[in-house]
C-alpha positions in Angstrom: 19.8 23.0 9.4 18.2 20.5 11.8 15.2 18.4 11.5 14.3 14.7 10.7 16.4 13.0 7.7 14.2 10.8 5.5 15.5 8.4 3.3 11.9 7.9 1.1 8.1 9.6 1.7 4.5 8.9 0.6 1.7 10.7 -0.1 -1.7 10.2 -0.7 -4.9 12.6 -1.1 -4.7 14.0 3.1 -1.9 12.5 4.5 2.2 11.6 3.9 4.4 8.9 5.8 8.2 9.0 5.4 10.6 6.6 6.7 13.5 9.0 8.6 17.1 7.5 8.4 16.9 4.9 11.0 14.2 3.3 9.6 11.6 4.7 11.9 8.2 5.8 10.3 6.2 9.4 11.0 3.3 10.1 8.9 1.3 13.8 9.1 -1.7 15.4 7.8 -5.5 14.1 8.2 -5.6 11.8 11.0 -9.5 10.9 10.9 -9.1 7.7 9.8 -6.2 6.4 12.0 -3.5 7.0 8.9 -1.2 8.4 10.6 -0.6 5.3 13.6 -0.2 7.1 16.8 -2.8 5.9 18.4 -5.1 9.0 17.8 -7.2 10.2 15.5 -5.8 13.9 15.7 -4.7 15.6 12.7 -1.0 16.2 13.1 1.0 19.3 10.8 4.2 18.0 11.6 5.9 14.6 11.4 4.6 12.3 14.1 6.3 9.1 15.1 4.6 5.8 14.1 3.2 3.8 17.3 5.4 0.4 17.8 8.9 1.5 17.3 9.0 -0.9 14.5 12.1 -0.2 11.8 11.0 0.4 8.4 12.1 -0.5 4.9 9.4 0.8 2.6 6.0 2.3 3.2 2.7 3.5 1.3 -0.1 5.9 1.6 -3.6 4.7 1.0 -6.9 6.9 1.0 -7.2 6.7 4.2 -4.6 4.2 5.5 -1.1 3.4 5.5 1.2 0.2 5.0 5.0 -0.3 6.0 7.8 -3.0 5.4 9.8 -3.8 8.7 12.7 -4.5 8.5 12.3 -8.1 10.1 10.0 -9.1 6.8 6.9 -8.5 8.2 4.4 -6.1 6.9 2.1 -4.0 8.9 -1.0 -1.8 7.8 -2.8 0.9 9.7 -5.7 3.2 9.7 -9.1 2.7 7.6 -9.9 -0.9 7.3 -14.1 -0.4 6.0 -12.8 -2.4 2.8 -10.2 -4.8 4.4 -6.9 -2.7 2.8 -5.3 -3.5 6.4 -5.1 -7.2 5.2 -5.8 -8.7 8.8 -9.2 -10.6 7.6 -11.4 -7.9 9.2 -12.9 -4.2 8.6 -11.5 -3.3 11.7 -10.4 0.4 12.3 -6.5 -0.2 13.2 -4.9 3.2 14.8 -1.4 1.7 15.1 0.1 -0.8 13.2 -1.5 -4.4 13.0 0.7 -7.2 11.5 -0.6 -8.2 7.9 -0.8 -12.1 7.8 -0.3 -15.2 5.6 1.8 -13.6 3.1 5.3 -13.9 2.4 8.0 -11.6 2.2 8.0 -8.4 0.1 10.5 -5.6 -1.2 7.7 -3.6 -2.2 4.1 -2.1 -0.9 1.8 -0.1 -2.8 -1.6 1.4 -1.5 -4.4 2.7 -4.3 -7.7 4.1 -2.4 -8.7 1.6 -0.3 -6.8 -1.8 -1.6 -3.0 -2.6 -1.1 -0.8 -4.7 -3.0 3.0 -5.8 -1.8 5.5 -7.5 -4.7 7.8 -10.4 -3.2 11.4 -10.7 -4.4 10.5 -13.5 -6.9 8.1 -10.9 -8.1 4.7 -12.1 -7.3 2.2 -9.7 -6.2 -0.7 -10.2 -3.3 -3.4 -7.8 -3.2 -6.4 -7.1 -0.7 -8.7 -4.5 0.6 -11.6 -3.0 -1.9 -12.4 -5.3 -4.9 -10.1 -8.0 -3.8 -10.6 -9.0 -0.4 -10.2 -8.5 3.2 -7.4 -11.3 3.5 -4.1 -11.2 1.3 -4.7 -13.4 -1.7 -1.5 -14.0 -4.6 -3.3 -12.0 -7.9 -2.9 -14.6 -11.2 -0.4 -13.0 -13.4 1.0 -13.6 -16.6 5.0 -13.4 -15.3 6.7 -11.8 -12.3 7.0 -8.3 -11.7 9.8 -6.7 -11.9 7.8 -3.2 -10.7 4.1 -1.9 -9.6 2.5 1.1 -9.4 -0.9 2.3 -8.1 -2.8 4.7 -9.2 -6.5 6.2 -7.4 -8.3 2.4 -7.7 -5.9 0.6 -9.7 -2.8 -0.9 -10.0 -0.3 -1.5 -12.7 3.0 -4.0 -13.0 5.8 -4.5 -15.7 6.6 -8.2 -16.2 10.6 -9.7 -16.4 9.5 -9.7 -20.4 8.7 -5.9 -20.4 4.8 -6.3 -20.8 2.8 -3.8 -19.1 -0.6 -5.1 -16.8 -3.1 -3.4 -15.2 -5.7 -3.9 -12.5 -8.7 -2.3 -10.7 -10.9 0.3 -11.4 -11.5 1.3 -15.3 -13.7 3.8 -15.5 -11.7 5.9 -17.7 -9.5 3.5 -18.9 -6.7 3.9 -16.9 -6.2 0.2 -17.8 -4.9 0.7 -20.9 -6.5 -2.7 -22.3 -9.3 -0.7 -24.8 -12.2 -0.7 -22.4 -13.9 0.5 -19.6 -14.4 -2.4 -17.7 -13.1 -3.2 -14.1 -10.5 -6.2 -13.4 -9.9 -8.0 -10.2 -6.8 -9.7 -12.3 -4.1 -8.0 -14.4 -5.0 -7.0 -17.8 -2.6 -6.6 -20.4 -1.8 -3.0 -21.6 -2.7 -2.9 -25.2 -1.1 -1.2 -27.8 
């Protein structure tokens, strides 16, 4: 059996990133956004190397972008920037990875639509892109994070106390806190 070995791989609505064993990224699928970071914005059906040779720790899949974690700290974002979920202070359109700065550290990264949050090891989380902002900015929260997850347009976190938050979109409620209404800031699941 040959083939790459991946160690973890994300998907989102046209696209998937993996990181192979190594640490080097390849992402396939819809390419028409620049998601997949070679350069191009060809579709690919198989896995495709990420541009920069950078070694990778974690990554996510966005809408239409994609976000990694090298292994040197620093976190880069790729692809569709129209609502600033690259996190370099622009809506640039980014076909290989650009360095996201201003932030610190994180273990985690975690793309929903067109936003991306990334948890730091003390468990704070910084979010940017659509609804938040085009430049990383720390999100208020009640008590670290020890998880997050992200859902279509919104996020959700479980504090060190075992509380459940929620962010972002609410149309349907998907933030558990009894209403419909959107939150920039975590929301506490209700019960």
């Amino acid at each position: 059996m040959g083939g790459l070995m991946f160690d973890n791989v994300r998907a989102s609505n046209f696209h998937a990133c993996g990181i192979a064993t190594g640490g080097a990224a390849y992402c396939w699928g819809s390419n028409n956004n620049g998601a997949l970071g070679d350069g191009t914005l060809v579709d690919k059906l198989a896995p495709n190397p990420v541009a920069g040779g950078h070694t990778f720790l974690a990554v996510a899949a966005g809408a239409f972008h994609t976000c990694g974690i090298a292994i040197d700290g620093t976190t880069y974002c790729w692809g569709d920037n129209r609502y600033g979920e690259l996190g370099d202070g622009t809506t640039t359109q980014r076909l290989t990875p650009i360095g996201v700065g201003g932030v610190p550290p994180f273990v985690g990264i975690y793309a929903a639509g067109p936003s991306t949050c990334g948890l730091t090891a003390l468990g704070f989380a910084w979010c940017w892109g659509d609804y938040f902002s085009a430049t990383p900015r720390a999100i208020p929260q009640p008590a670290p994070f020890t998880s997050i997850a992200a859902g279509f347009q919104h996020f959700c976190g479980v504090t060190t106390n075992h509380a459940a938050y929620c962010w972002g979109v609410n149309t349907y409620g998907e933030l558990g806190d009894g209403t419909t209404t959107f939150s920039a800031v975590p929301v506490r699941v209700v019960f």
